[in-house]
C-alpha positions as CSV (number, residue, x, y, z in Angstrom):
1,X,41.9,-8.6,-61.8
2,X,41.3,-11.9,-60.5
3,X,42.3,-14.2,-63.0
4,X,46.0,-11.6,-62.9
5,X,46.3,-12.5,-59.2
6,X,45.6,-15.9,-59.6
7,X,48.4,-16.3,-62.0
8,X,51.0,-14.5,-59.9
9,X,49.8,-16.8,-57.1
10,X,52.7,-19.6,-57.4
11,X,50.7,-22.4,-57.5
12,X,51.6,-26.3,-56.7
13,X,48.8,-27.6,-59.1
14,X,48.0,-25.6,-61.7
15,X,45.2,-26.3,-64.6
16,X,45.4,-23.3,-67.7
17,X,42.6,-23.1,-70.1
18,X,41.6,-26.7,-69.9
19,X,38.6,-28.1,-72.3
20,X,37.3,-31.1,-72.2
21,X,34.5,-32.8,-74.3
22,X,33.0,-36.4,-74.0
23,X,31.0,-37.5,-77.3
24,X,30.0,-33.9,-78.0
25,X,29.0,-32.9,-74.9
26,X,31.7,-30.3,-73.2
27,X,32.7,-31.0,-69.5
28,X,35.5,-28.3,-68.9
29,X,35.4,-25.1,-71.5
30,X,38.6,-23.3,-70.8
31,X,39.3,-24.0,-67.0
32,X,42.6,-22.2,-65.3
33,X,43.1,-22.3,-61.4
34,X,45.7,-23.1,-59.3
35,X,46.1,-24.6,-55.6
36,X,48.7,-23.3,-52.9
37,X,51.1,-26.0,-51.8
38,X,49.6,-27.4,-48.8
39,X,46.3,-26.1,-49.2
40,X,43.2,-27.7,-50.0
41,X,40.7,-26.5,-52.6
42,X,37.2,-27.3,-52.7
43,X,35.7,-27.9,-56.5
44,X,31.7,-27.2,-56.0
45,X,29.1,-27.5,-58.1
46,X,25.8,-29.5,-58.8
47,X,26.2,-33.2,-60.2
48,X,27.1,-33.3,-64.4
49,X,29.1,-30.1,-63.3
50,X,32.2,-31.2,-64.9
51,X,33.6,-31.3,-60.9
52,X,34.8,-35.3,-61.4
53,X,36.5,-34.7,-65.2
54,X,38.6,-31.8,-63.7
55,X,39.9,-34.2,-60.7
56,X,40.6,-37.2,-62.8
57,X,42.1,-35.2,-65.8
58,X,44.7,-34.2,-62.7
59,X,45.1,-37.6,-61.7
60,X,45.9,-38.6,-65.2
61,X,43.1,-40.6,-65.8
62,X,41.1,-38.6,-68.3
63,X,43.3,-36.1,-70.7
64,X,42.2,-32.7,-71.8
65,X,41.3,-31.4,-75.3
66,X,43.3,-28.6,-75.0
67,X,44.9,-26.9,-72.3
68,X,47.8,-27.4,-69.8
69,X,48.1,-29.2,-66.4
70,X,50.9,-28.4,-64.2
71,X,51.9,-29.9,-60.9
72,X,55.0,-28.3,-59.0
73,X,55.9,-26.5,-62.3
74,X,55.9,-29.3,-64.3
75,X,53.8,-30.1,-67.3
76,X,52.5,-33.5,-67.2
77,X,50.0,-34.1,-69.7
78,X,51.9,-36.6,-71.3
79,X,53.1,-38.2,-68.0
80,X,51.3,-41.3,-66.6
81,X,49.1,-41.1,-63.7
82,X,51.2,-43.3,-61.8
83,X,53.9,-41.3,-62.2
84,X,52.2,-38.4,-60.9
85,X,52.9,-39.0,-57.1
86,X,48.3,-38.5,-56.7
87,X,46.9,-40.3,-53.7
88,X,42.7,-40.8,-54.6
89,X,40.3,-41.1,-51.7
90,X,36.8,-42.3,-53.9
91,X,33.2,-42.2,-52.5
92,X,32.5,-45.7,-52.7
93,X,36.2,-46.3,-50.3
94,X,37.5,-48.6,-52.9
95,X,38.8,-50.7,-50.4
96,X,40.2,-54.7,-51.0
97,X,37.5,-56.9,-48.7
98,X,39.7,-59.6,-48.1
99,X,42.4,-57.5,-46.9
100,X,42.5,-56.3,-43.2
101,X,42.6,-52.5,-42.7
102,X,46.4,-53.1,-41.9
103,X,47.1,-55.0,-45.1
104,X,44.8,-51.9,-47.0
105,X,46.2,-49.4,-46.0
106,X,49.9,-51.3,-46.9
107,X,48.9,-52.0,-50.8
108,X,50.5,-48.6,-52.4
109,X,53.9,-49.5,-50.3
110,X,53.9,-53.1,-51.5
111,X,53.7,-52.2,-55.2
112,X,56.5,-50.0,-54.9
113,X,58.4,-52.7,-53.3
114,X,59.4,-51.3,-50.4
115,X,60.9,-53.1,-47.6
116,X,59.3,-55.1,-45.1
117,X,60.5,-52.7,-42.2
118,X,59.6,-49.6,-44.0
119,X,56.2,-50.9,-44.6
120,X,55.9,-52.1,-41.2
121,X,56.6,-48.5,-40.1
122,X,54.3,-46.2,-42.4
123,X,51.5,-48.6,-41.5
124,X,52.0,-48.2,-38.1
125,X,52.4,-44.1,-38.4
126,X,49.1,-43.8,-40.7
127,X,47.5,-46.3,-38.1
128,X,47.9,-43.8,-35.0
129,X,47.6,-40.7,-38.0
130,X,43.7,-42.2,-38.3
131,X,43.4,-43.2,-34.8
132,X,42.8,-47.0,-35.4
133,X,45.6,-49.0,-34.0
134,X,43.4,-51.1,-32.1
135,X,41.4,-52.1,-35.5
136,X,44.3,-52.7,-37.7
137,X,43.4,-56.8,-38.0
138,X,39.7,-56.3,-38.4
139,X,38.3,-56.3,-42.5
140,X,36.4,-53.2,-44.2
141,X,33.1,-55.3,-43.4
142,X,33.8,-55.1,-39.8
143,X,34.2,-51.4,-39.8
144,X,31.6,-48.4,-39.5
145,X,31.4,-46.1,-42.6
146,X,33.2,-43.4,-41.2
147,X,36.4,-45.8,-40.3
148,X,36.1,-47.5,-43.7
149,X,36.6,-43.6,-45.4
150,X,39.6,-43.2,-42.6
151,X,40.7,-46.4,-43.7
152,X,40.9,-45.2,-47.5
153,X,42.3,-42.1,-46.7
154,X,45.5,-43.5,-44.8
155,X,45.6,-46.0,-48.2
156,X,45.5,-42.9,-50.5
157,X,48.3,-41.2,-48.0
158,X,50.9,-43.8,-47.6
159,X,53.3,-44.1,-50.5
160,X,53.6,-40.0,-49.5
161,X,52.0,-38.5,-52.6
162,X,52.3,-34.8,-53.4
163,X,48.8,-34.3,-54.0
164,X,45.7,-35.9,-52.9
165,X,42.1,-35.9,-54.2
166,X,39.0,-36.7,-53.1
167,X,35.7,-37.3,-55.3
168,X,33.1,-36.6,-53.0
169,X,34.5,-39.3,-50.2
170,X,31.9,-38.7,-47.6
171,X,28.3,-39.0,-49.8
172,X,27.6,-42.3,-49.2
173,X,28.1,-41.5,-44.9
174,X,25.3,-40.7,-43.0
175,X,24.7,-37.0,-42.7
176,X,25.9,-36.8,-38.4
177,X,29.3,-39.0,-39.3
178,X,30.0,-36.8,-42.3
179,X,29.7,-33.2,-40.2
180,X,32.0,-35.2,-37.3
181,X,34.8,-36.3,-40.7
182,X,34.8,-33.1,-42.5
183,X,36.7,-31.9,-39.1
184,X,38.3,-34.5,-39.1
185,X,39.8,-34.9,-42.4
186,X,40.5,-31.0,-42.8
187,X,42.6,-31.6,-39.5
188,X,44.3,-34.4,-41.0
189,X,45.5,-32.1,-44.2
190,X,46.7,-29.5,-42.2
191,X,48.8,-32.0,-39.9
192,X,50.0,-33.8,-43.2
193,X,50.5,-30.4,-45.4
194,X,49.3,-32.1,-48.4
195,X,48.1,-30.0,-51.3
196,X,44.5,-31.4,-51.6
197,X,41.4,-31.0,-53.9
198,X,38.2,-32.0,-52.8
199,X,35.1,-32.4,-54.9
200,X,31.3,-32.1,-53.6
201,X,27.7,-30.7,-54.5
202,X,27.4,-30.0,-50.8
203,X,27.9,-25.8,-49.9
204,X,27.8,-26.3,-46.3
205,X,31.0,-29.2,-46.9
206,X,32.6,-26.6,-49.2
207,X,32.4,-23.7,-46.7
208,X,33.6,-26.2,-43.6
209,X,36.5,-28.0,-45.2
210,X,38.3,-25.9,-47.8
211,X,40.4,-22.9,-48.0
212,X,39.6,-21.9,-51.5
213,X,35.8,-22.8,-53.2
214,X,36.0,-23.1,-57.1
215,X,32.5,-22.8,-57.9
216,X,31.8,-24.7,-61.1
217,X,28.8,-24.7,-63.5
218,X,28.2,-26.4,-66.9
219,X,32.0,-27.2,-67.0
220,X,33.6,-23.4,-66.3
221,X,34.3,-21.6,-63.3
222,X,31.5,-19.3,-62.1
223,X,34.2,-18.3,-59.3
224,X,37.1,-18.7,-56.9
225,X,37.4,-17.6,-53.5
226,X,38.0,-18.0,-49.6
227,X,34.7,-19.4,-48.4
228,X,33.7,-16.2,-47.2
229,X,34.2,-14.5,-50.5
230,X,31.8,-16.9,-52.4
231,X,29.3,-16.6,-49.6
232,X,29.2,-13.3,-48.9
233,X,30.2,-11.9,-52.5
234,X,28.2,-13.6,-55.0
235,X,29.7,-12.9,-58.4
236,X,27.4,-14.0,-60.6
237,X,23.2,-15.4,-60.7
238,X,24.5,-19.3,-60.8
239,X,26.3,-18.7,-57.7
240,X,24.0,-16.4,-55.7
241,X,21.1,-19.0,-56.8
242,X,23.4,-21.9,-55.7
243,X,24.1,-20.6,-52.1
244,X,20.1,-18.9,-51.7
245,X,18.9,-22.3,-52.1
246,X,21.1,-23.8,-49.0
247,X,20.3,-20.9,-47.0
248,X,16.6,-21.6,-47.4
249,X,17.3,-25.0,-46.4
250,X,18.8,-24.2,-43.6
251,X,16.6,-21.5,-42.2
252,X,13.9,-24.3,-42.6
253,X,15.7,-27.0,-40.5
């Protein structure tokens, strides 16, 4: 019943019966989900998941075995990924050091050769969109943690992609920044309307920032669901286990 709803569901990014396998070792085995337009879907699951290869296989940077990828009804396996209109946000920020946060945040536009004005403009709209107008001449050495990840973000937004993902962008923040950015950045999507998939191992990120959880476990899908569904309605051992564990964790704290 679920997998016949989530193909009626018209979906903007849609993966069908993906597999993957890396020098014998099998990192998606037959994944299919799709993501709303303008929602953002959490991909969660413990590290060597298989989490990464499903968000770089839709980026274009990895290609599957066998299986389909479509994004706005489009099959694009055999399309670039630069021609896939993907913003990335990476855990490590990715950011160019010798660049100001202005001149960061203005790479994507340059390469597509847009005019001087136009630049000017989008920089300055991302600039107020990530509150840092103030810091827009300062360099990614000069900035906290949590503005170098904003930083990235309005990078990854401004040549207005259609979709954007995000590889775990807050692990290497300190736990009290990352709680105040997952608000933030879930904010951000919903003002932007970008369809969006985030990856993490973390359930209490998951639960806080997405509007579907694909729960995903030795490269397949254990489930999909609202974040109350995969809470509350465990469907199978991996995913009760997974969720027991945080709750223990946090009845300790």
């Amino acid at each position: 019943m679920e997998k016949k709803m989530m193909e009626e569901t018209a979906a903007y990014v849609e993966m069908k019966h993906i597999n993957k396998t890396f020098d014998g070792f099998q990192a998606s085995r037959d994944v299919s989900f799709g993501v709303e337009k303008g929602r953002l879907a959490s991909l969660l699951g413990p590290s060597g998941s298989g989490k990464t290869t499903i968000l770089r296989m839709i980026a274009g940077l990895d290609r599957p075995d066998s299986g389909d990828i479509f994004i706005n009804g489009a099959r694009v396996n055999d399309i670039p990924g630069s021609k896939r209109e993907i913003g990335f946000v990476f855990q490590n920020y990715a950011l160019f050091r010798y660049m100001t946060v202005a001149d960061n945040i203005a790479f994507g536009l340059k390469v597509q050769k847009k005019g001087k004005a136009e630049i000017k403009e989008r920089v300055e709209e991302l600039l107020e969109l990530i509150s840092m107008e103030d810091l827009k001449k300062r360099y990614p050495h000069q900035l906290s943690g949590g503005q170098r990840q904003r930083v990235a973000f309005a990078r990854a937004l401004a040549p207005n992609p259609q979709i954007l993902l995000l590889d775990e962008p807050f692990a290497a923040i300190d736990a009290k920044v990352r709680r105040e950015l997952r608000a933030w950045l879930r904010e951000m999507i919903r003002r932007v309307g970008i369809t969006s998939v985030f990856v993490t191992h973390d359930q209490e990120e998951a639960m806080e920032v997405a509007d579907t959880v694909i729960v995903i476990n030795q490269g397949q899908i254990e489930q999909m669901g609202t974040p109350e569904e995969i809470c509350g309605q465990p469907q199978t051992e991996f995913v009760r286990a997974f969720f027991d564990i945080k709750r223990d964790l946090w009845h300790k704290k």
